[in-house]
N, C-alpha and C positions, 0 to 999 in steps of 0.2 A: 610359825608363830602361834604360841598359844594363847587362850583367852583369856585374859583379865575381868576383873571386874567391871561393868557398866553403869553401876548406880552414879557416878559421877556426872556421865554424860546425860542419864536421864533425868537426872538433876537441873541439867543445863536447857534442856527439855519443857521447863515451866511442871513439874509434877506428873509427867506422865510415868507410869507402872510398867514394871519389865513387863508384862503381861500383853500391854498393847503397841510393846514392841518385840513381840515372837509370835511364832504361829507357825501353819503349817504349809509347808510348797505345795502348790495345787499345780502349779503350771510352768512349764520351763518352756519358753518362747525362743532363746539363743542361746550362745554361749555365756553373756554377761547380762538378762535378762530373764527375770522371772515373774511369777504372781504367788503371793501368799495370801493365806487369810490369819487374818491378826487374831489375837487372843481375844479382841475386843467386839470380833466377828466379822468387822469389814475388811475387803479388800484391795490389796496394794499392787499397784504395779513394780517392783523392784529395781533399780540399776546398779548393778554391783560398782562400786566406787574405783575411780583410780587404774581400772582396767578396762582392755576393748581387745575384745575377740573379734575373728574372721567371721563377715558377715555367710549369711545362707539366706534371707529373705529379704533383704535392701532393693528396691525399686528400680535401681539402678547398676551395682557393681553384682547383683546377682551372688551368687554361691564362690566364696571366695576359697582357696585351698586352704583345711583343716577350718573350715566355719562347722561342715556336719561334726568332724568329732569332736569340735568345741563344744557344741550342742550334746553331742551323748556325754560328753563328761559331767556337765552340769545337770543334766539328768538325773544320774543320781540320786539327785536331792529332793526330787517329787516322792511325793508323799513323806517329807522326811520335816521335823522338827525343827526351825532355825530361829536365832535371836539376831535381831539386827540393831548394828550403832550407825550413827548419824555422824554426820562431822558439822561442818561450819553451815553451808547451803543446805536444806533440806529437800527442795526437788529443783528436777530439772524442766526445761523450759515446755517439755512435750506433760508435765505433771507425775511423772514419775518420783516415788521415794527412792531416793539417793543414800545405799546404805555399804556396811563393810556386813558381811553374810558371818554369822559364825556357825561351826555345825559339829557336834561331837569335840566342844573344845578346839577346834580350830578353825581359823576364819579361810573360808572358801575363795574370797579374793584372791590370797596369795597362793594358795593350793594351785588355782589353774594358771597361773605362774608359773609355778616351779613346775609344770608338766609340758611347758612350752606349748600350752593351747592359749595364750592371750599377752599380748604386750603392756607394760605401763603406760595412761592416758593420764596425763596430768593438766583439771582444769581448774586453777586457785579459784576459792581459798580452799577445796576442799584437797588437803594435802596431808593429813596426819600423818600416814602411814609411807608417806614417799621414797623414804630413804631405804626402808626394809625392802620395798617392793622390786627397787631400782637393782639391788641388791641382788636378788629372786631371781630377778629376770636376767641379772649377769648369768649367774650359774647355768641358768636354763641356756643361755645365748652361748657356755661354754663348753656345753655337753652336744649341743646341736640338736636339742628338744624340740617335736615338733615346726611349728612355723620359722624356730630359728635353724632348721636344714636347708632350708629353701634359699637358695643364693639372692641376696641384696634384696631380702624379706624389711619392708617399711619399719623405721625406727622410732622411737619414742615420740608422740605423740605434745608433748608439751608447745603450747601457743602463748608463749609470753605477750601476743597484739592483744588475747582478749581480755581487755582493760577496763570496757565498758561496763557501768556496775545499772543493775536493773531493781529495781525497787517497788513495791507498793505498799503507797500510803496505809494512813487513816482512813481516806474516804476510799479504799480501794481501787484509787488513781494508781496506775501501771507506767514510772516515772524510770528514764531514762540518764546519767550522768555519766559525759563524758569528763577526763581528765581538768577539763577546764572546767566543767561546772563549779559553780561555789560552794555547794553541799556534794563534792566528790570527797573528801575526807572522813565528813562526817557521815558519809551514805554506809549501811550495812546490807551489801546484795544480797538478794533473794536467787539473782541470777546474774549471768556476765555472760558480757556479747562482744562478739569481734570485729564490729560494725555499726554505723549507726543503722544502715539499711535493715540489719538482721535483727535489731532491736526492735525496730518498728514494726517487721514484719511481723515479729510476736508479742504486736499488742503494747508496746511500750511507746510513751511521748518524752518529748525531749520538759523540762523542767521551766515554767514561766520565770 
């Protein structure tokens, strides 16, 4: 996939400048995990959108097969120049910027796709790109690239439960709506949770 243009989405952006959405890889933490500094000079923590690599530092599942060379691939990119788009949510729950990586004209997302170091994670709404990636990741799954040589290697990642849409106010009230709530239609997440438990565990109330 190659790059298009982005002024549309920074547009969508409220006026923000290509400027303080590029900058320079300072730090590759995983494989779908980075730190840049912005053109604007502060720094972001990254999560590459849309994709989930084998973990190598997770508390728990420990160093999964092909997390290192998911990590060295994305390496790479340190010290390297990158522009970043946004989709619909703009971070995730941990505070992370939620972006699609572009680098040299192409967007780094589907690169470690197409090399069989990272499968398609699909968490709506942020879904622009789903179909290319799905796509990606077939060829990869047909050539038997990396994690997809591994017999009955975990499958596409999509969780249709999380429905939960997570919101914060005006007052910077951290508001909660389920399916039934009565501003669920009208709600626009910030985040989505698969529970109400996991809602509140981060900080979110259910709606007066």
């Amino acid at each position: 996939m190659k790059r298009f243009t982005i002024i549309f989405f920074l547009l969508l952006l409220g006026g923000c400048s290509e400027n303080e959405l590029s900058g320079e890889v300072t730090y590759v933490v995983d494989g779908d995990t980075l730190d840049v500094k912005l053109g604007d000079g502060s720094d972001e923590r990254i999560r590459l959108l849309l994709i989930d690599t084998p973990e190598t530092k997770h508390p728990t599942v420990g160093v999964e097969p092909y997390g290192p060379e998911a990590s060295e691939f994305t390496s790479q990119l340190e010290g390297e120049f990158v522009e970043l788009e946004l989709d619909v949510s703009e971070r995730d729950r941990y505070g992370r910027l939620l972006a699609y990586v572009w680098h040299n004209e192409e967007m780094f997302n589907e690169k470690i796709l197409a090399a069989g170091l990272a499968r398609v994670s699909v968490y709506p709404p942020n879904t622009r790109y789903v179909d290319e990636f799905k796509a990606t990741e077939g060829e990869a799954q047909r050539e038997e690239l990396g994690i997809w040589s591994l017999e009955n290697y975990k499958t596409d990642q999509t969780d249709e439960s999380c429905t939960i849409k997570g919101n914060v106010n005006s007052r910077g009230d951290k508001i909660y709506h389920t399916e039934t709530s009565s501003y669920y239609e009208q709600t626009i997440p910030e985040e989505w949770f698969c529970s109400v438990e996991e809602a509140e565990n981060a900080g979110f109330r259910a709606p007066k």
